[in-house]
N, C-alpha and C positions, 0 to 999 in steps of 0.2 A: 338719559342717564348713562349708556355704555361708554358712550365717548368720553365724559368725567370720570369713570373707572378706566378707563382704557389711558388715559392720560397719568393718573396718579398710578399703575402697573410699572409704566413705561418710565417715570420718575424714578421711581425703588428700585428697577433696573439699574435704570445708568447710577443713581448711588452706588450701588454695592458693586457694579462694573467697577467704577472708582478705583475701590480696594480689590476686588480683584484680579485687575491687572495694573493697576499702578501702586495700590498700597506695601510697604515693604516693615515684614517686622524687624523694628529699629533695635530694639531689648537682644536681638540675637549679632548685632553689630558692638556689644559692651560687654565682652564675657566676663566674667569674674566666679569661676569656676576653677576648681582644683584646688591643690593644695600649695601651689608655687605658682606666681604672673609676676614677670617682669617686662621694663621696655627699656630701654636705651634709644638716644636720638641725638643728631649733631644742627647744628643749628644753619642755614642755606646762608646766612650772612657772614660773610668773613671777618666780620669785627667781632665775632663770638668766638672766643678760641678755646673751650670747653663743649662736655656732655650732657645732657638732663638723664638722671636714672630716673624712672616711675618703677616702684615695686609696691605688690602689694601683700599688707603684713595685719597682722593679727593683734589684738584679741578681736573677731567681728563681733559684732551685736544683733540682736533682732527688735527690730520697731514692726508694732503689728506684725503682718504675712512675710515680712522684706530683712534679708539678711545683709546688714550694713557692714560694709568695706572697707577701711581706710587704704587710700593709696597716699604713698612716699613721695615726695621728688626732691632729686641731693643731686648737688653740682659738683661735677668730676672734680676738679682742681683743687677745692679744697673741703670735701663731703659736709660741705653747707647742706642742710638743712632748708630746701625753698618754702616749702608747704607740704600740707596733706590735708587732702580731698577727701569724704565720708563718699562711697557711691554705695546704690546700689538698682541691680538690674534682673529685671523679670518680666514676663509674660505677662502677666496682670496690670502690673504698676506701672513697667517703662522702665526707662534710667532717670533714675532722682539722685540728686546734689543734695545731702543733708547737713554735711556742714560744712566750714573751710576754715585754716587756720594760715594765715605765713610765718613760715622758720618754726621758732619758739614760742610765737605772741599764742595767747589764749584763742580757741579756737569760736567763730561763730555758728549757732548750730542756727538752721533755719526753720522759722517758724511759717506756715507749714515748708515745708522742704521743699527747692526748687525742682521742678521737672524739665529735666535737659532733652527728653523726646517722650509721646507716647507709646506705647508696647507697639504700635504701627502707626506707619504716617504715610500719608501721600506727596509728592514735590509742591512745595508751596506750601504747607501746611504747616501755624502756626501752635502753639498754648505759651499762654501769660500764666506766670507764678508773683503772686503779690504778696511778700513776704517782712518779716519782720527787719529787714536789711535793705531792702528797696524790692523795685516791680524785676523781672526778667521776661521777656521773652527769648524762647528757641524756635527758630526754623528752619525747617528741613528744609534745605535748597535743592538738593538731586543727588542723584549718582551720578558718578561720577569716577573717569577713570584715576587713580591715585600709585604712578610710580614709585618707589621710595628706594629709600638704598642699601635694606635688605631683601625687594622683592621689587626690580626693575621693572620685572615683567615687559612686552612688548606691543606691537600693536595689533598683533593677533591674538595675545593673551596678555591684558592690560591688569592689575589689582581694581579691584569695581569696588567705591567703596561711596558712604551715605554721606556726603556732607551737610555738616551742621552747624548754625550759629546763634552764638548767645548773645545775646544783648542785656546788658542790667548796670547797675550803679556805678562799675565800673572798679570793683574787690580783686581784681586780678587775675581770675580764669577764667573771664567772660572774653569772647572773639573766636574763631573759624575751628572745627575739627571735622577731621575727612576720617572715617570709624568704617574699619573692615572686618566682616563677617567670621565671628570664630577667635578674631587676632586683637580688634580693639582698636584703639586708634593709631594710626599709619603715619597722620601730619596731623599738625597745629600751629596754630598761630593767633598766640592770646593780644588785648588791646597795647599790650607792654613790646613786643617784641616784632625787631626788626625786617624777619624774614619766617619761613617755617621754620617748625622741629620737624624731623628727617628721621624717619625709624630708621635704624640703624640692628637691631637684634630685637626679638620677642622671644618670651622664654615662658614655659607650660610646664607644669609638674601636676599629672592625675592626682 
């Protein structure tokens, strides 16, 4: 029988090794903290000749434990109106997608709410949200280093950031985001658009 204990020992190791040295809390890659977050980003395609603002504005909400966030996004040129996002992000829960609206239209809230990463994830590592809107899956693909064009950074000190992707029905902010630690997400690139978005400014207010 030790050899059977000794084998399932040696199992629950390498799990928790897993997370150990590869798990990474993702929830601390979406902050949404303080009293002021903005983002500004230019678009890496030159047939884009406008800004994306993402601000994030008030009144928030509380569903159960989780204090819900709506974020903004308005195009420079003519402060259109693109969408706004319900997030919200924590240690317990993750970063969950609760609703989404585009422009004006009436907003879809999601039943249950999509989960865009677990509170930690390892590379490779999926979850499926099956929701009143269709299925999603997010995968964390890795770290990964993430230049951008308010924090160049070089290749001795690169931006390290989580990259992540959604897959689902195709609503319009499902595809690639590279999310850095403290700052939030650095690049994007949803199913709709050309090239990345290109942080250009991040703004924090305690």
């Amino acid at each position: 029988m030790r050899p059977i204990f000794l084998l399932a020992a040696l199992a629950a190791c390498s799990e928790g090794d897993r997370y150990n040295y590869e798990g990474q809390q993702i929830y601390d890659y979406f902050p949404l903290d303080g009293e002021e977050r903005s983002w500004s980003y230019s678009q890496d395609d030159d047939s884009i000749d406008y800004f994306l603002y993402v601000e994030m504005v008030g009144p928030t909400r509380t569903v159960g434990d989780m204090e819900v966030v709506p974020l903004e996004m308005t195009r420079s040129k003519d402060k259109a109106l693109v969408s706004t996002t319900e997030w919200s992000s924590d240690s317990r829960n993750g970063i969950i997608i609760h609703s989404f609206a585009v422009g004006t239209e009436p907003a879809t809230a999601f039943e249950p709410p999509v989960v865009f990463a677990d509170a930690e994830m390892a590379a490779d590592d999926t979850v499926e949200t099956v929701t009143n809107a269709g299925t999603f899956t997010s995968t964390f693909i890795s770290l990964e280093d993430c230049p951008n064009h308010w924090v160049p950074g070089t290749e001795t000190d690169p931006w390290t950031c989580a990259h992540m992707k959604l897959e689902g029905p195709g609503l319009g902010f499902e595809g690639d985001y590279w999310i850095a630690p403290r700052y939030g997400t650095a690049l994007f690139q949803r199913i709709q658009d050309p090239g990345k978005w290109n942080l250009l400014e991040a703004i924090w207010e305690p």
